[in-house]
Backbone as numpy.savetxt, mean C-alpha at the origin, in Angstrom:
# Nx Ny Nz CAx CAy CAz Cx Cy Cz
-11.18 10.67 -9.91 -9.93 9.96 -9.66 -10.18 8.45 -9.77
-8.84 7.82 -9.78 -9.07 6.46 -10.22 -7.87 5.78 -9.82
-7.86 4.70 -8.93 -7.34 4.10 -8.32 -6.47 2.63 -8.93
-5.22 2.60 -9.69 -4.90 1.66 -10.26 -3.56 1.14 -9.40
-3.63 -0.19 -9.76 -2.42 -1.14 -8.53 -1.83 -1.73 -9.47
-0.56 -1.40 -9.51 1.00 -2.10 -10.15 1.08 -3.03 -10.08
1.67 -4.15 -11.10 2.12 -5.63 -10.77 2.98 -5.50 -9.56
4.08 -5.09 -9.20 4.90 -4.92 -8.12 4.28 -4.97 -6.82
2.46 -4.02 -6.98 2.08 -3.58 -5.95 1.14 -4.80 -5.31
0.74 -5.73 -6.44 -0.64 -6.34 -6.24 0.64 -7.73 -5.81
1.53 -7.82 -5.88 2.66 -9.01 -5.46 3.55 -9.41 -4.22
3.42 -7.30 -3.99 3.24 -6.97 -2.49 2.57 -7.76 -2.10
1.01 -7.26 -1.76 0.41 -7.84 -1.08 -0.13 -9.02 -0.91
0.12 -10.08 -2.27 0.09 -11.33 -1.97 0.99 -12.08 -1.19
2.69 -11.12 -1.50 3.73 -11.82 -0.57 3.27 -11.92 1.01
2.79 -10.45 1.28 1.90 -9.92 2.63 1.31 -11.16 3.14
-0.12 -11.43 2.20 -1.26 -12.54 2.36 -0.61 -13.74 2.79
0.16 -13.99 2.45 1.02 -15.14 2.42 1.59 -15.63 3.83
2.38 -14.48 4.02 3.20 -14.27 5.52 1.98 -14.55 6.53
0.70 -13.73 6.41 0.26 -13.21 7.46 -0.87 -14.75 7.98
-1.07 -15.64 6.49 -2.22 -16.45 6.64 -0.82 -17.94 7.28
0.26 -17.68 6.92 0.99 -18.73 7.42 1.57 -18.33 9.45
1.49 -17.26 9.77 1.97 -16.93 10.92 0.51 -15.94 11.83
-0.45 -15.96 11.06 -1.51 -15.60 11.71 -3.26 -15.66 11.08
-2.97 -17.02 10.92 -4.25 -17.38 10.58 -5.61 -16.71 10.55
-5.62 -16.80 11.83 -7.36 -16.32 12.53 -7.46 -14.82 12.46
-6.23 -14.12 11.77 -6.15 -12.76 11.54 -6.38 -11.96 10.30
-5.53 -13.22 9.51 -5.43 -13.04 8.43 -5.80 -12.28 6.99
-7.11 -12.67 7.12 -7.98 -12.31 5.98 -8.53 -10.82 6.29
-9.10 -10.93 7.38 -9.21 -9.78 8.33 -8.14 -8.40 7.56
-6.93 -8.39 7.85 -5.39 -8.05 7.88 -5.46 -7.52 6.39
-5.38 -8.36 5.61 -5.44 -8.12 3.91 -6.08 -7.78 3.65
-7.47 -7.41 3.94 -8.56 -7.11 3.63 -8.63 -5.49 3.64
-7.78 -5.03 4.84 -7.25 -3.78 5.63 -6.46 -3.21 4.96
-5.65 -3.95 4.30 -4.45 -3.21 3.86 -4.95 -2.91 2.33
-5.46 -3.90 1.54 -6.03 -3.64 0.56 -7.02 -2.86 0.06
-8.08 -1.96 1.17 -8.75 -1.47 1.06 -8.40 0.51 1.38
-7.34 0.05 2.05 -6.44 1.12 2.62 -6.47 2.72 1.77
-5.65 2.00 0.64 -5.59 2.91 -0.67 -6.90 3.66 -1.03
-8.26 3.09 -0.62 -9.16 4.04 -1.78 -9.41 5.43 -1.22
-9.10 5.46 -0.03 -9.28 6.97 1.13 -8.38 8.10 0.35
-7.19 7.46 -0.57 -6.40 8.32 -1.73 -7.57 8.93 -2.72
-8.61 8.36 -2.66 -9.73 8.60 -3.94 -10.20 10.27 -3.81
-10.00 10.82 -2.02 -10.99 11.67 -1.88 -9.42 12.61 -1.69
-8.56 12.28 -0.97 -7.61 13.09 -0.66 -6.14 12.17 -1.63
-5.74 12.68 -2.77 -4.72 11.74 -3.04 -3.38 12.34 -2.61
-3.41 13.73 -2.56 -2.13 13.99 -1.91 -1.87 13.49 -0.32
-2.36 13.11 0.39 -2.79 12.78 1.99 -1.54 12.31 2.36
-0.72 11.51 1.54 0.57 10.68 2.00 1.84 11.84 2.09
2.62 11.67 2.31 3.87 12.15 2.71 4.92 12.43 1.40
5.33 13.23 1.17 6.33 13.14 0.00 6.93 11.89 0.14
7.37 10.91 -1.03 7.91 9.91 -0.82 9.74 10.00 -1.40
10.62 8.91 -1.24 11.81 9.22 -0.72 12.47 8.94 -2.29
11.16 8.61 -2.83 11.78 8.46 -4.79 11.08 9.77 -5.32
11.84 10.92 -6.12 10.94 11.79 -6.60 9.49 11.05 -7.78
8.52 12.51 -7.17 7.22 11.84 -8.29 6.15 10.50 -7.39
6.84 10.16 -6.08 5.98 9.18 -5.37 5.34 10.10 -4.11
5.01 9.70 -3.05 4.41 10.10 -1.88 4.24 8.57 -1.18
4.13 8.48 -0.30 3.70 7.84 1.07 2.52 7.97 2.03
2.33 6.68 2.11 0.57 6.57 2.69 1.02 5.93 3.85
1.26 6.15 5.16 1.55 5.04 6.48 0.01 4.13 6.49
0.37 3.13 6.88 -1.58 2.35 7.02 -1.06 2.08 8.82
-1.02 3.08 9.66 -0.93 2.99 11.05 -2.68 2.23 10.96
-2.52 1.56 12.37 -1.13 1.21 13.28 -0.79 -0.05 12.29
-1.38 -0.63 11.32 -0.08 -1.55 11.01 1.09 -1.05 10.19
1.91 -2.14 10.28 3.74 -1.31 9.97 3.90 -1.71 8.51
2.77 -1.16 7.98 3.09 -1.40 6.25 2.66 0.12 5.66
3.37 0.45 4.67 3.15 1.79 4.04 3.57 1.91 2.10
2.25 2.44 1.97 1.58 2.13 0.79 2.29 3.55 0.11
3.20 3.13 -1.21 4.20 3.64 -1.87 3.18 4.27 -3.18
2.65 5.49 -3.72 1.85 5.75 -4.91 2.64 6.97 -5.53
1.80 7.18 -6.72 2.20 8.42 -7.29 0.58 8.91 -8.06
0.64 9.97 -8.62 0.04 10.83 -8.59 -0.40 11.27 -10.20
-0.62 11.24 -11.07 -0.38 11.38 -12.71 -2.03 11.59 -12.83
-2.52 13.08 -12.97 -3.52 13.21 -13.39 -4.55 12.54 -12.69
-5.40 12.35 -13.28 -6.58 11.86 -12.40 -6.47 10.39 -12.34
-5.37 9.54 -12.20 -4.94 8.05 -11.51 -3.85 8.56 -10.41
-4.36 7.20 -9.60 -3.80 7.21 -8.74 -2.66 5.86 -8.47
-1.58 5.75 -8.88 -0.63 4.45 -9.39 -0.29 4.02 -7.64
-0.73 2.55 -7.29 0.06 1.91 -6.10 0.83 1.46 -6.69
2.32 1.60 -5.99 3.23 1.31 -6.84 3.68 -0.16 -6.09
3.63 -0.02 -4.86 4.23 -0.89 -3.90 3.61 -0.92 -2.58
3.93 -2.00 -2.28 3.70 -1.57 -0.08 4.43 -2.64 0.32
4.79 -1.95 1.07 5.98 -2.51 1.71 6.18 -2.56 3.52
6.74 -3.11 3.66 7.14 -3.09 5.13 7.96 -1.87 6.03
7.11 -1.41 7.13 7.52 -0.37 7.41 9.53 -0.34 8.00
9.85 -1.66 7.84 11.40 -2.43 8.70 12.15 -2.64 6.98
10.95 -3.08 6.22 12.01 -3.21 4.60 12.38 -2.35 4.31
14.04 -2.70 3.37 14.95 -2.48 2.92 14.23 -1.80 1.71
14.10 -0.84 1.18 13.30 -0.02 -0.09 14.30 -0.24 -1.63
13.40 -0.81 -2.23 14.34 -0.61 -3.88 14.14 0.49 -4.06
């Protein structure tokens, strides 16, 4: 398996980086580091997430933080599509 991240997905988490290094500094890097690394545990189990609420996706929660990592599934890749906020409004 093979683990690939969407423009959408990798813009996520800079918007993320962004928020988190302007409203929590000393956390920060820490935080992104977490969330970004989140996804490869899909490597061993990729179905693990939840059916997701777009057909063809699934859902990864990254408890306890309130962000949840949006993928799909196509053969032996594994597409992040998004992550998003567990309070955001979903396209």
């Amino acid at each position: 398996m093979q683990l690939r991240w969407t423009e959408d997905a990798a813009n996520d988490l800079e918007q993320i980086a962004d928020y988190l290094f302007e409203h929590s500094p000393e956390r920060a890097a820490k935080l992104v580091r977490k969330i970004y690394e989140f996804p490869a545990k899909l490597l061993a189990f990729p179905l693990r997430g939840r059916l997701g609420k777009k057909q063809g996706t699934r859902e990864l929660i990254l408890a306890p933080l309130p962000y949840i990592v949006i993928y799909s599934v196509r053969g032996d890749l594994i597409y992040i599509a998004r992550i998003l906020h567990g309070a955001q409004h979903r396209p």
